[in-house]
C-alpha positions in Angstrom: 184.4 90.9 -37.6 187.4 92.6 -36.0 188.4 91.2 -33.0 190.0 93.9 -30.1 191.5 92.1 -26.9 189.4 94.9 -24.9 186.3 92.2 -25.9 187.6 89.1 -25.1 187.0 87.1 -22.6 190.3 85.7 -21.5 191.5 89.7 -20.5 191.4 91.5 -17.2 191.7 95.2 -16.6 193.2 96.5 -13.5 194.9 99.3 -14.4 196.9 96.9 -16.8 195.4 94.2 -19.3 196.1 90.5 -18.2 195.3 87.5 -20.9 194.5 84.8 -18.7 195.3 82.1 -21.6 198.6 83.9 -22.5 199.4 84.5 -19.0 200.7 88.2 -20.4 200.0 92.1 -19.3 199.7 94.1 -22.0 198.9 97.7 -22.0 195.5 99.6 -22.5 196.4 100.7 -25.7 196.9 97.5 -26.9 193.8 96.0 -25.9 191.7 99.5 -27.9 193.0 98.0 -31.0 192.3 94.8 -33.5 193.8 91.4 -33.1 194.1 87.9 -34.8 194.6 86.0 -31.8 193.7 82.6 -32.2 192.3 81.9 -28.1 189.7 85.0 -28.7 186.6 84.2 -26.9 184.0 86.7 -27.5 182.4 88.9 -24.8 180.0 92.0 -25.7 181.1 93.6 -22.0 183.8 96.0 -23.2 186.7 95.3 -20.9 187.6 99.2 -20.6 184.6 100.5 -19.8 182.4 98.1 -17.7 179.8 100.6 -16.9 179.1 101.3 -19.9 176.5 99.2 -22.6 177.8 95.8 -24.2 179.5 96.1 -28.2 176.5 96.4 -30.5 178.8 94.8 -33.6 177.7 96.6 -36.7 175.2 94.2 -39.2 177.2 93.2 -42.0 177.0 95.0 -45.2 175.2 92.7 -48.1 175.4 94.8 -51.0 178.3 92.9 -53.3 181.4 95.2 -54.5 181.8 93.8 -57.8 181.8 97.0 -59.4 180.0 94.9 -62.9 177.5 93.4 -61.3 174.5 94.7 -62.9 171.9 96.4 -61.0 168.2 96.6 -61.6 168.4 100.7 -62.2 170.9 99.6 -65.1 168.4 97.6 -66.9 165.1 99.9 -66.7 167.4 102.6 -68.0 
């Protein structure tokens, strides 16, 4: 899953982002896009827009990618 500092619950919005871990201010564009910070907490409240309903994370796509995998149409054909 992609993690976005706007989700986190270490950050702060007040017209600025604040990581209370890092003890940083970073801009709202930073926290609208994806992160590998290694202190991310997880928190469905979306950070810049509180009044709004929580991150519904998308369910994870189970269909494999190996393009030779062979598929039950391939062996009734």
């Amino acid at each position: 899953m992609a993690q976005f500092c706007r989700y986190c619950d270490h950050v702060h919005v007040t017209g600025f982002g604040y990581c209370d871990i890092k003890n940083k201010f970073y801009s709202l564009d930073h926290l609208a896009h994806t992160n590998d910070c290694a202190l991310y907490a997880y928190n469905p409240i979306d950070a810049l827009r509180k009044h709004r309903p929580g991150h519904q994370p998308r369910e994870e796509d189970l269909e494999c990618k190996d393009p030779n995998q062979t598929t039950i149409f391939d062996i009734l054909q």
